[in-house]
N, C-alpha and C positions, 0 to 999 in steps of 0.2 A: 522693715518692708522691702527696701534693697533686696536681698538677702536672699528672703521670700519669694521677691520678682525674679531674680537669677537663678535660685534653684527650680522653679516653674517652666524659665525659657528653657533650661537648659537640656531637662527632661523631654520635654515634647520635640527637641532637635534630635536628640538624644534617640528616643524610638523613632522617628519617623525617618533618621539616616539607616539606621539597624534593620529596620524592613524595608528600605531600599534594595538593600544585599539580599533578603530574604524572601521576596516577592517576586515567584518565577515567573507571573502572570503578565509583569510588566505594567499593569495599570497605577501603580500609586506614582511611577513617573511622571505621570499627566499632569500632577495637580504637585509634586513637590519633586521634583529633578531638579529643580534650581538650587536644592540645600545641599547638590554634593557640586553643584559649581560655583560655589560664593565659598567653599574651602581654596585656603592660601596657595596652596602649592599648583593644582589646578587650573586656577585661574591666569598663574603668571605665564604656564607652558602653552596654557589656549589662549596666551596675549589678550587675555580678556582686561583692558587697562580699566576698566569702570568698576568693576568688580575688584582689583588691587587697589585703588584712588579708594572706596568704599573701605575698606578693611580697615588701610593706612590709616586715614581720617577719624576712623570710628577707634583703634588705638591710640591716637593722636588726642583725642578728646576723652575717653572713660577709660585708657589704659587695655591692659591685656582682654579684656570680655571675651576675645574670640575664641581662648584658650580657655576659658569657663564656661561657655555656653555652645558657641556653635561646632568648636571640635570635637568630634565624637571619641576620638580616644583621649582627652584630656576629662574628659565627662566621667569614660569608663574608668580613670582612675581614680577620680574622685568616688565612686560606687563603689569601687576597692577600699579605698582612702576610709568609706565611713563606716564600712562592715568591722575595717580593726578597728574603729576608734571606738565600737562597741564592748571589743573586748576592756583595750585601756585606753585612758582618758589621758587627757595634754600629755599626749606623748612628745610631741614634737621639741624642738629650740633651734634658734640660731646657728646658724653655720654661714662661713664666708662664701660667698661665691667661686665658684672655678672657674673662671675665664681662660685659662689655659686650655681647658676640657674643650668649650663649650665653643668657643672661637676655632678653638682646633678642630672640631667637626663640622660645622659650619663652612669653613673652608675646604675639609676634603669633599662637601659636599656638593661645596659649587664647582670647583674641579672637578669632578665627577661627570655631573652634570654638563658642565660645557665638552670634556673628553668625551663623550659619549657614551662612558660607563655607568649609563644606569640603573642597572642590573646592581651595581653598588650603592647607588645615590639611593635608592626608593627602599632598600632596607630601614633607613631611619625617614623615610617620610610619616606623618602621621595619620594624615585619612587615608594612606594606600594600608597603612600595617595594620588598624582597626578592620578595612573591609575584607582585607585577607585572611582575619582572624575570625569576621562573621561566616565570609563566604567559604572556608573550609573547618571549622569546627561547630559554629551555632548552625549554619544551612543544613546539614544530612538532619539534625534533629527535628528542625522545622518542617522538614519533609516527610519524614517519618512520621512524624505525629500529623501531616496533613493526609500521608495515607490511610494509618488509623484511623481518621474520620472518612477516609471515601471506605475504606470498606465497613464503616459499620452504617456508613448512609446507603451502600450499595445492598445491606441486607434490609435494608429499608425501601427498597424500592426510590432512593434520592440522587438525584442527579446533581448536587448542590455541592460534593467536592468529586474533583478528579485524580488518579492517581497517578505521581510521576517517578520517573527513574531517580535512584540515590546511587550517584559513583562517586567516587573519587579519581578526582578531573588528574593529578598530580601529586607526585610523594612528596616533590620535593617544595610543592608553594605548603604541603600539606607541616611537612617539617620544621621548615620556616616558621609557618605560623604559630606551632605547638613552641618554638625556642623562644619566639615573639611573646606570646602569652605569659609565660613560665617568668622571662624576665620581667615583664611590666607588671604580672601580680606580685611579684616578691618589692620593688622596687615601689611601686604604691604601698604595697599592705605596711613595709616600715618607714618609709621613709616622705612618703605621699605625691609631691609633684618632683621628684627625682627627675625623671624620665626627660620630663619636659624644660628643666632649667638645668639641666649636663649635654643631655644628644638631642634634641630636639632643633632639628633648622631653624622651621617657623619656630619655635618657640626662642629661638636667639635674636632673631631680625625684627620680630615684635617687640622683645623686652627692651630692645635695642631704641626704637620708637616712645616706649610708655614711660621711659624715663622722663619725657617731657608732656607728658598729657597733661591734660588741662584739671581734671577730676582726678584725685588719687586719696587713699587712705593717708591722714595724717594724726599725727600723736598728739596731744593738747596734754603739756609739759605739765600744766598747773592745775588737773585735775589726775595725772597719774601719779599712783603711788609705789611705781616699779616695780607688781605683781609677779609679773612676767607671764600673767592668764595667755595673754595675745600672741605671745610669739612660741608658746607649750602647744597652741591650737591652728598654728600658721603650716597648712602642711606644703608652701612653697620657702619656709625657712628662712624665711627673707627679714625678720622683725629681730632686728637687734633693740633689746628691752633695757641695757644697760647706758645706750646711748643715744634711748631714743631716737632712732633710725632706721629707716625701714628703705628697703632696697628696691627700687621699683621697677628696675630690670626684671626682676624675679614676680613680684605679685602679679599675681592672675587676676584680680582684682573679686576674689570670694564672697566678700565681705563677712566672712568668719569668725576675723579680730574683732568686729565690729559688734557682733552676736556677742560674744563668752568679756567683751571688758564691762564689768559693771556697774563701774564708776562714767563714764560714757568720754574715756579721755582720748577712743580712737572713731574718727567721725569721718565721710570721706567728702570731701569739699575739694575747690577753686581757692587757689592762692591766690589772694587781688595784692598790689602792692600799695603799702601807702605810708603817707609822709607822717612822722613822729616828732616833738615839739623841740628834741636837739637837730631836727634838720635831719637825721638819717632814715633812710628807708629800709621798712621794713614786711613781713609778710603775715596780712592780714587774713585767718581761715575764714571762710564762708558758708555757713553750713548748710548743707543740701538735705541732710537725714542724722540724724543723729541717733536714735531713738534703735534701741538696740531689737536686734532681730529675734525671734523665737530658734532656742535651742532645736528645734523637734525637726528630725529628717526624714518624718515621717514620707514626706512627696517622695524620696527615692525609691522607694518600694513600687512605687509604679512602672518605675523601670523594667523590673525583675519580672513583670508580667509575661516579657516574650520566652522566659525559660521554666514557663510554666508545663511544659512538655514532659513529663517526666515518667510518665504511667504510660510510653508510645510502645507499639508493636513494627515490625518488619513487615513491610509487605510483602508476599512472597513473590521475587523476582522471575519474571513471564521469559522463559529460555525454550518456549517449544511450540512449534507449530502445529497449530490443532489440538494441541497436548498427546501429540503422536513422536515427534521427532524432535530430540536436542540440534537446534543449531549454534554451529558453531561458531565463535564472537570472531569478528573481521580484528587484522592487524591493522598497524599506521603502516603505510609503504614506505620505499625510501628515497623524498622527496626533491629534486633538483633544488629547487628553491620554497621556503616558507610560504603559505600563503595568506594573505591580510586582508580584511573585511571591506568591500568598499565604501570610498570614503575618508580609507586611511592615505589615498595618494599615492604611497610609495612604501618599500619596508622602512626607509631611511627614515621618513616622519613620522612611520607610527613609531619606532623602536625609541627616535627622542624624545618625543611626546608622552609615552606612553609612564603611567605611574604603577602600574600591574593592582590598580585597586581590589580587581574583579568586579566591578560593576555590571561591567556589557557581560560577562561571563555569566554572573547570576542571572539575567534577563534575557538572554538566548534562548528561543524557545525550540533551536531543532537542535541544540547540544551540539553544536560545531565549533564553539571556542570553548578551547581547554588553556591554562599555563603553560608555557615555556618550561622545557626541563634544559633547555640547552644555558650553557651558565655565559653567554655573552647577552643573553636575551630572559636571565631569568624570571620567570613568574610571568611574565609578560603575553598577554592571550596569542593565540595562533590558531589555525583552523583545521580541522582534519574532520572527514564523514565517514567514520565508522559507525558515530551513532543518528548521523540525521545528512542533510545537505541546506546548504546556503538559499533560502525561496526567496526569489527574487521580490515577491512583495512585503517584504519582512526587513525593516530600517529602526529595528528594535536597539540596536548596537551603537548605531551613529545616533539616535536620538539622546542617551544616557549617558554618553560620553563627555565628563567634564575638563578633560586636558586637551581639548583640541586632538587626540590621538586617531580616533574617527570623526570625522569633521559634517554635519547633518548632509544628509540626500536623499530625494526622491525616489520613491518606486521606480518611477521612469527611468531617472539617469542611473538608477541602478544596474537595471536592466537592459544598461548598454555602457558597462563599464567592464571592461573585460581582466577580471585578477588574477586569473591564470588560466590555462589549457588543458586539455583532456589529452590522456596519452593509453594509446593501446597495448596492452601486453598480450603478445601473443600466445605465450607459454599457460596464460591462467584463462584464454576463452573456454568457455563451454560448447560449443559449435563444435571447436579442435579436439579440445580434451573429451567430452562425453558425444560427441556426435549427434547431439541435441539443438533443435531450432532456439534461440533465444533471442534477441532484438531487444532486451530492456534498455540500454542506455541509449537504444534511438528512438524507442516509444515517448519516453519518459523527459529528451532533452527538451528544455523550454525554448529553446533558441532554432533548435533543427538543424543543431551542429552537429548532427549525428546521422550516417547513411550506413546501412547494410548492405553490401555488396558480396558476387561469391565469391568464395575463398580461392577459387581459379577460374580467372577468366575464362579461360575457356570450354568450360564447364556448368554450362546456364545452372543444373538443380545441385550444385555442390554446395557445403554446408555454407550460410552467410557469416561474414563479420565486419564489424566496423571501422568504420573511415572516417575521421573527425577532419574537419571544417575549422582549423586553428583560427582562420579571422572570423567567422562565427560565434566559437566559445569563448562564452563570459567566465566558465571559473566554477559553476553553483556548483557542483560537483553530484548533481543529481545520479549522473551515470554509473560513478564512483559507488556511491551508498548503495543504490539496487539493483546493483552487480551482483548476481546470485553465487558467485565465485568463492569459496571459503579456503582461505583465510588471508587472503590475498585478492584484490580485485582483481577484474582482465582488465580495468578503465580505472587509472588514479589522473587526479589534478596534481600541474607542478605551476607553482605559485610564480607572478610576476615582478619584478624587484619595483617595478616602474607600471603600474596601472596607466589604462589609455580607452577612452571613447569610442565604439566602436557603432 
């Protein structure tokens, strides 16, 4: 029943973090965002101390769970984990621990971390490399197949899906992610929880902890017949069968052993101590479930549901106006300083903070955060409007953010936080260059940091162009995106190191 209960929890965490990434809409936030901020790593960079107290304590008492149920890439390996064990059975056995390995990244990683390279550090994080591997390889499908349905609802006359843009945000979070992938299925499919008892941070500071939990898998000497069933089917490796011992740094707490011994000599109990008739003390099991689990992994299959996409079509991408004229796609310009979401404070807090999950990426509804290709700053979102601008009533980014990276804000104080400035190029006006009236980024600025004036004073009907209001401009970069200017704006934003109330 264990067993049962944890492959149940772990599922339903399981999809409902994986369509976190994959819900462009933003609404499953409302009701489950809390499940990518009660992840370890997260939590400790948004000093969320209740949430690290909660984790400690709950390893403290039942051992690793967190690593079986609520991390979503230790889940996805298990998914991995049990698609081989279809092909072969009790693959597994004992193997000693690497502490050399495993301490040794451990440490490069909090070095990292505290140096400020985390562009290094977040490569072996775990909920950042799972969301990085939903949000650039399973998201373009899930969209794809969510077009598919808007255009077969749109030949329906239904209004019930809508269809959205599929790019690729970066080659290089994309890269990343495909090496990511590549290693953790080969490393699951033989070896099972590899990943997470060699490179895994959290998976070292936890094991580190569960060695003294309260509840752990223990061996009852006097009904095992040293099969060795238990530690053939341990895919944390950790069941040494010859000495009865079981390493609890490393178990996840499965309860796997507990299913396939069928003699029932692995039970997972509370060690009470107690006094024996020569005066010595000794450790008395307690048994909490004995009662061995059903083999059947059938529930996993439920998982598999979100890659049920598989019959999807392309939508055919909208490049033309009126369906008369190809326009031409805008570049990125070349930007004084980075620009950062309000809320992040400063570049310095979000760049430390930041774990490069893609969360707020996947949940941007005007496609203004892409990844960092810059390699001091990898993967790590950053802003540019080529394809949307920053709307000031839109706090979609700072609400989803679980590392403290975007820290929550108001519409309001949004809309008087200024992240960077509008700057004029004069060489890409249209006024200058085509001798055409234009005014869009002073129509269009929310703030009315933007005035047309003529291009010679002393010239009242000579053509207009703009004049920005730098302690006006917030940054949305509205001007920027509907700058009719191709391929190059006549109005980009340059991001501010240090955001300020304006």
């Amino acid at each position: 029943m264990l067993r049962i209960i944890r492959i149940t929890t772990a599922i339903v965490c399981f999809v409902i973090i994986t369509l976190l990434f994959l819900d462009f809409t933003g609404t499953l936030h409302t009701w489950f965002g809390w499940l990518a901020k009660i992840q370890f790593l997260p939590a400790i960079l948004a000093l969320n101390v209740g949430v690290v107290l909660f984790l400690v304590v709950l390893t403290f008492i039942f051992g690793r769970v967190y690593c079986s149920v609520i991390c979503p890439l230790g889940v996805f390996q298990d998914i991995i984990s049990w698609f081989s064990g279809k092909r072969k059975k009790n693959r597994f056995r004992y193997s000693p621990a690497k502490k050399w390995l495993r301490y040794g990244v451990l440490a490069m990683f909090v070095v990292a971390m505290i140096a400020g390279w985390n562009a290094l550090a977040i490569l072996v994080a775990p909920y950042s490399a799972y969301g990085r591997m939903v949000s650039s390889l399973l998201a373009p499908v899930w969209q794809w197949g969510n077009n598919f349905l808007a255009y077969l609802a749109d030949r329906a006359d239904s209004y019930a899906f809508y269809e959205v843009d599929v790019w690729m945000k970066s080659l290089s979070t994309l890269m990343v992610s495909v090496v990511t992938f590549i290693v953790l299925f080969i490393l699951a499919w033989r070896n099972g929880r590899a990943y997470c008892n060699t490179i895994c941070p959290v998976g070292t500071i936890l094991g580190f902890i569960s060695r003294y939990s309260v509840f752990k898998p223990m061996i009852d000497t006097t009904q095992c017949n040293n099969c060795g069933l238990c530690a053939r089917n341990c895919k944390a490796s950790c069941i040494n069968p010859k000495a009865h011992e079981i390493d609890y740094s490393r178990c996840v707490a499965c309860m796997d052993c507990i299913g396939k011994c069928k003699h029932g000599a692995i039970k997972y109990t509370r060690r009470v101590p107690r006094t024996v008739n020569d005066g010595s003390v000794s450790l008395e099991t307690s048994q909490v479930n004995s009662t061995p689990a059903s083999n059947s992994r059938r529930s996993f299959l439920s998982s598999s549901a979100i890659f049920a996409t598989a019959a999807i079509l392309k939508a055919q991408e909208k490049k033309v106006d009126g369906g008369l004229a190809v326009i031409e796609d805008k570049k990125i310009p070349n930007r004084e300083n980075k620009i950062f979401p309000a809320g992040a404070l400063s570049a310095r807090n979000f760049t430390q903070h930041c774990t490069a999950c893609q969360l707020c990426v996947s949940v941007c509804p005007n496609q203004v955060l892409r990844p960092s290709d810059n390699l001091m700053t990898l993967m790590q979102p950053e802003m540019s409007y080529e394809r949307g601008y920053c709307r000031p009533e839109c706090t979609k980014c700072a609400d989803v953010c679980p590392a403290g990276a975007i820290l929550p804000i108001t519409t309001a104080d949004k809309s008087a936080t200024q992240i960077g400035h509008a700057v004029w190029v004069k060489e890409n006006c249209v006024p200058l260059t085509d001798g055409k009236e234009c005014g869009n980024c002073a129509r269009h600025c929310p703030t009315n940091a933007i005035q047309m004036v003529p291009s010679n004073p002393n010239i009242s009907d000579s053509p207009k162009i703009p004049i920005v209001n730098v302690e006006r401009c917030i940054g949305c970069g509205a001007c920027e995106n509907l700058c009719p200017s191709r391929p190059f704006s006549a109005i980009y934003v340059s991001g501010h190191l240090m955001h300020r109330v304006i």
